[in-house]
Residue frames relative to the residue before (quaternion, step in Angstrom):
aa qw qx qy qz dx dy dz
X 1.0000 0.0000 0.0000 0.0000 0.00 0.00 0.00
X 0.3408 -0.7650 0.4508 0.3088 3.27 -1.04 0.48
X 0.5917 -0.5684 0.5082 0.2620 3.50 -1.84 0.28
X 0.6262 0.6475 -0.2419 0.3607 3.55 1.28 -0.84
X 0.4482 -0.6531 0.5800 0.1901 3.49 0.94 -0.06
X 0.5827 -0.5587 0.4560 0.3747 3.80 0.22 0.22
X 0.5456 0.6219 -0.3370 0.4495 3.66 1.04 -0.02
X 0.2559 -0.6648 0.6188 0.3312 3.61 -0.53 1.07
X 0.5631 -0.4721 0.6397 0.2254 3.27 -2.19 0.29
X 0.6678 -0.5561 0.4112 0.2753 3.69 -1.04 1.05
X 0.3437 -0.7253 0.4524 0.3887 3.48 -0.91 0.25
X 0.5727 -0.5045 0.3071 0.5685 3.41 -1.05 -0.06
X 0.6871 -0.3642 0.5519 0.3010 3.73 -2.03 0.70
X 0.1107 -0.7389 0.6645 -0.0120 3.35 -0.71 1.62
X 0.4248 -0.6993 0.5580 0.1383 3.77 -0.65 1.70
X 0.3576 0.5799 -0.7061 0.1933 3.79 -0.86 0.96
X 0.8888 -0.2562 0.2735 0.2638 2.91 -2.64 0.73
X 0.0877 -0.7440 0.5938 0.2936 3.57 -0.43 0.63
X 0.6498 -0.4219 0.4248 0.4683 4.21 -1.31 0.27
X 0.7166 -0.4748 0.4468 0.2480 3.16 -1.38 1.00
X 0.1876 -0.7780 0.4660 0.3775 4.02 -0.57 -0.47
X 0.6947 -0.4243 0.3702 0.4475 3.50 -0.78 1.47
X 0.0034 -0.7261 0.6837 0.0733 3.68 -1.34 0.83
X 0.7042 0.4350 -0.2402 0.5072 3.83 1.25 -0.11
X 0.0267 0.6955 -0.7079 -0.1202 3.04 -1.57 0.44
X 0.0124 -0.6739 0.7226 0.1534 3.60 -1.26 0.62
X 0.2143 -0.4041 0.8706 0.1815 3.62 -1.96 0.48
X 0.1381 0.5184 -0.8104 0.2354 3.15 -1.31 1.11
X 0.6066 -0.6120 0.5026 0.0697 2.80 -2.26 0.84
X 0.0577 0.8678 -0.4928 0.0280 3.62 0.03 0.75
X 0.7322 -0.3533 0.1438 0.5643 3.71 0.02 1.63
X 0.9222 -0.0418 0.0401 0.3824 3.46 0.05 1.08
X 0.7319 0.0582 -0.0049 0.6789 3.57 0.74 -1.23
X 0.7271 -0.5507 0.3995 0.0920 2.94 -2.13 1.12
X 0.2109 0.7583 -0.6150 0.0485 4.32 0.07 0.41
X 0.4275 -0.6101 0.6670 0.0098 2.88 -1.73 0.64
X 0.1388 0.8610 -0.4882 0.0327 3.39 -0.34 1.38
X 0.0809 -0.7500 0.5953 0.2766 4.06 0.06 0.44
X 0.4057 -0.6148 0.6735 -0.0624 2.35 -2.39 0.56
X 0.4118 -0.7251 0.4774 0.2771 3.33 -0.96 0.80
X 0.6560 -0.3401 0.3687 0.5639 3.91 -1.22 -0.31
X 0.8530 0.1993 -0.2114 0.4337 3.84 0.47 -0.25
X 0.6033 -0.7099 0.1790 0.3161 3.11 1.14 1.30
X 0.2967 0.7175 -0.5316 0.3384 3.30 1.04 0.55
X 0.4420 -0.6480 0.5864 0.2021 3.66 -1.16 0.92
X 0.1837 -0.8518 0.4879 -0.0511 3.11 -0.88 1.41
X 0.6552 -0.0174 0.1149 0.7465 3.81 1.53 -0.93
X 0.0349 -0.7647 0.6422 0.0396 3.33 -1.19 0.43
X 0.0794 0.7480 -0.6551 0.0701 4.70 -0.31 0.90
X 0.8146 -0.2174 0.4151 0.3418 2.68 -1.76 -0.26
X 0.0097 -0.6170 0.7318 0.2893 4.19 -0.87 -0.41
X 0.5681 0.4319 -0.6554 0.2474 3.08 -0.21 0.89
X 0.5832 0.7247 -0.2122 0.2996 3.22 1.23 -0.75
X 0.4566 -0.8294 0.1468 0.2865 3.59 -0.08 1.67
X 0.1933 0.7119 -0.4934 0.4608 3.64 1.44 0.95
X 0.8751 0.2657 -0.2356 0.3287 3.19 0.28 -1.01
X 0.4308 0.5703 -0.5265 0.4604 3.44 1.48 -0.13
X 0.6227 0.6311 -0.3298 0.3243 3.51 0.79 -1.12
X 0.7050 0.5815 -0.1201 0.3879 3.49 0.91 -1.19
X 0.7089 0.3645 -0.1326 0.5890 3.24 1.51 -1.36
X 0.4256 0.6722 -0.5786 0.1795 3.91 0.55 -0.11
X 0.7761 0.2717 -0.3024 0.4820 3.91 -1.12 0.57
X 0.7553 0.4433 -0.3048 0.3743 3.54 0.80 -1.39
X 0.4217 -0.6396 0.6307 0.1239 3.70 -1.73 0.72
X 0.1766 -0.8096 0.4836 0.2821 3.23 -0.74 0.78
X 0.4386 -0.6496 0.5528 0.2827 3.32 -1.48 -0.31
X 0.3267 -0.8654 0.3480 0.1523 3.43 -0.30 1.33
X 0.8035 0.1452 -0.2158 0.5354 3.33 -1.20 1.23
X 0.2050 -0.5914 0.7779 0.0564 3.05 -1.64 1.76
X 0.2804 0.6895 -0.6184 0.2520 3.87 0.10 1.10
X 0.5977 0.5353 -0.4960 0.3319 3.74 1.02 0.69
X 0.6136 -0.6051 0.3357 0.3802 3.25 -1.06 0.61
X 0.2823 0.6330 -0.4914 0.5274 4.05 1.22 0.67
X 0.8196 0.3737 -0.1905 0.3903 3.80 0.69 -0.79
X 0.4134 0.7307 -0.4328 0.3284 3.50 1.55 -1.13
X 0.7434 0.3543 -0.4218 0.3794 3.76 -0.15 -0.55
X 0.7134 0.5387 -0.2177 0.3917 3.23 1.20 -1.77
X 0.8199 0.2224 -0.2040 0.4865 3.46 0.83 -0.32
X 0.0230 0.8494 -0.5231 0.0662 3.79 1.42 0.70
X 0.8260 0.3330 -0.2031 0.4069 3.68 0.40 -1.00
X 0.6409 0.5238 -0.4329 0.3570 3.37 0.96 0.73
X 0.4363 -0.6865 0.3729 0.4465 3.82 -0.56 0.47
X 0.6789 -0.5615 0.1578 0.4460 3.58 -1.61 0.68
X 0.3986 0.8168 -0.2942 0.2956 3.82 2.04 -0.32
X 0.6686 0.4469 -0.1909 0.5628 2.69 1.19 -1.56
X 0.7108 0.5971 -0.3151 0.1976 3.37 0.45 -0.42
X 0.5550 0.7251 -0.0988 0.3956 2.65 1.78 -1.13
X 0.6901 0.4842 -0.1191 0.5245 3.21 1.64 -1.92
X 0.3492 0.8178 -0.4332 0.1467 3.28 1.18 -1.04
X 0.0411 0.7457 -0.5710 -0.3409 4.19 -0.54 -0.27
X 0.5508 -0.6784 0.4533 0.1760 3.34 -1.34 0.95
X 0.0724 0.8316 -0.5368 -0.1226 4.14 -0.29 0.17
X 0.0565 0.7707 -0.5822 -0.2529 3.61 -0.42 -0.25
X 0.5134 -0.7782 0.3524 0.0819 3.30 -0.84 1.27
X 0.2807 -0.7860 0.4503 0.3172 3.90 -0.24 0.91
X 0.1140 -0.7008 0.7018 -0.0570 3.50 -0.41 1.57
């Protein structure tokens, strides 16, 4: 008889690359309300929340941003935002 209950047994744990950790944050405007989106080292979008939301107070304590993602490092990463928003945007780089 079996032990298994009729339930199959997991497969085995398949070992790959875990994701880089997020080295950006922008607060940027998005039609109206404030989000917070990080970024990896190659600007790829990785999570996007609210900035109000108490993660990010968490995330940003000590650090200064650097104002405006209006350089051309961002143009893809921030394509759907207007140059305004860009401008205001606040920059963070995260201690990874």
């Amino acid at each position: 008889m079996s032990e298994d209950y009729g339930m199959e047994s997991p497969g085995p744990h398949r070992h790959t690359q875990h994701q880089a950790p997020a080295r950006y944050l922008i607060v940027i405007d998005a039609a109206g309300s404030m989000v917070a989106r990080l970024f990896l080292v190659t600007r790829e979008q990785v999570a996007e929340f609210d900035a109000s939301a108490e993660e990010v107070a968490v995330m940003l304590k000590g650090l200064a941003p650097a104002a405006g993602a209006d350089g051309a490092e961002w143009d893809r990463a921030l394509q759907g935002h207007s140059a305004a928003e860009r401008r205001a945007a606040d920059v963070y780089t995260l201690d990874v």
